[in-house]
C-alpha positions as CSV (number, residue, x, y, z in Angstrom):
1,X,191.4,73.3,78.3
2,X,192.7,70.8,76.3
3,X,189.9,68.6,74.5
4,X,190.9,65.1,74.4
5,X,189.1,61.5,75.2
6,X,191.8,59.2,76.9
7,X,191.3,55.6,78.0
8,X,193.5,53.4,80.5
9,X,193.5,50.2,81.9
10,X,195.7,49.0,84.7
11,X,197.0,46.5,82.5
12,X,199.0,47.6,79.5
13,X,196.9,49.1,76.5
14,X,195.0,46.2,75.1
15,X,191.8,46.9,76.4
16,X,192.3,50.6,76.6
17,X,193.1,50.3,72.6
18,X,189.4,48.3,72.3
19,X,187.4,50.6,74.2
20,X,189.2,53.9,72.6
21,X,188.3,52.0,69.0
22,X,185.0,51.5,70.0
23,X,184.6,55.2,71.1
24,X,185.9,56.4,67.8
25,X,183.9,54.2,65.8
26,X,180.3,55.8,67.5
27,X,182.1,59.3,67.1
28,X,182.8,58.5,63.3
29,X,179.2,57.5,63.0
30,X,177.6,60.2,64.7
31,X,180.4,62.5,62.9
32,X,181.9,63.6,65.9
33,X,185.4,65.3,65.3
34,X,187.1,64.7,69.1
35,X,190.7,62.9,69.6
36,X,190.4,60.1,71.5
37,X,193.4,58.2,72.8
38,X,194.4,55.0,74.3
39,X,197.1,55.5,77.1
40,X,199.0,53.3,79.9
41,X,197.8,53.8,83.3
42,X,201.3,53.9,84.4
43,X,201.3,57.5,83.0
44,X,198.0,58.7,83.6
45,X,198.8,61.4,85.8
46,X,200.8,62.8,83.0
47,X,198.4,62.2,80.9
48,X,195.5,64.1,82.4
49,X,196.7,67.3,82.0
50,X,196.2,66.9,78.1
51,X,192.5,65.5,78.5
52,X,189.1,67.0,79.0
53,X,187.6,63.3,79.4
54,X,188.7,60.9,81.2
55,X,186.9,56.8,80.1
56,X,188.8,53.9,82.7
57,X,188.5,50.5,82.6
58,X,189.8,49.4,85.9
59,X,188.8,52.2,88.6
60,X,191.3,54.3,89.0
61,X,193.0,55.2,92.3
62,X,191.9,58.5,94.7
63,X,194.7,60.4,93.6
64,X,193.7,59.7,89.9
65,X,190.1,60.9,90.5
66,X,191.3,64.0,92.6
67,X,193.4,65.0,90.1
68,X,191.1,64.6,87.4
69,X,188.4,66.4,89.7
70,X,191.1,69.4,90.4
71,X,191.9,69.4,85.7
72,X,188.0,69.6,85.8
73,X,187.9,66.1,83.2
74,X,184.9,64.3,83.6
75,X,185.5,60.6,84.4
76,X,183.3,57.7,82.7
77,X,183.1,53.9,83.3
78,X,184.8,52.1,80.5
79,X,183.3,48.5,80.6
80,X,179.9,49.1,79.3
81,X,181.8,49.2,76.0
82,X,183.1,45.8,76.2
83,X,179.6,43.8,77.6
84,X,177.4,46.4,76.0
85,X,175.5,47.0,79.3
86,X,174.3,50.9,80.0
87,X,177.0,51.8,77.1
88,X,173.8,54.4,75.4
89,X,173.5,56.3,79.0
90,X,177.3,56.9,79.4
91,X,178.4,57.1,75.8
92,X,175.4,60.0,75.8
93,X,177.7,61.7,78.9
94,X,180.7,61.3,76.4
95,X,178.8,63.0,73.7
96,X,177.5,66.0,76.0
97,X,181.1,66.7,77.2
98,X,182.4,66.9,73.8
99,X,180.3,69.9,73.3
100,X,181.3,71.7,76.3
């Protein structure tokens, strides 16, 4: 399985590119070695195939998520990483899956 963190928004990559910056600055910190990678929603079906975890900001659509469930990439809640709110409990989900 491939073992990379990818991000998308619904809107371009602007807030995708903040959240995936914000996830690499806590792996840096904890010294976590994992790719993580800001992508355009537009291609996230492509893109899933190449990831093991899966952090939106916008919810994605049931196709996305069944997808994702048939890859086996575990999907995470993006927005705690812009207000700050429950970020500890899912960046700790984040952390466990990069040690799967």
């Amino acid at each position: 399985m491939a073992r990379k963190l990818i991000v998308a928004c619904g809107s371009g990559v602007a807030t995708s590119t903040t959240v995936a910056e914000k996830i690499k600055s806590k792996f840096d910190t904890d010294h976590i070695d994992y790719p993580v990678e800001a992508v355009d929603y537009k291609s996230i079906l492509q893109e899933l195939p190449t990831a093991s975890i899966y952090v939106y900001i916008a919810k994605p659509d049931d196709e996305v998520l069944q997808e994702a469930e048939n890859l086996g990439v575990t999907v995470y809640a993006g927005v705690p990483f812009l207000t700050g709110m429950g970020v500890d409990e899912i960046y700790e989900g984040i952390v466990n899956d990069t040690r799967k």
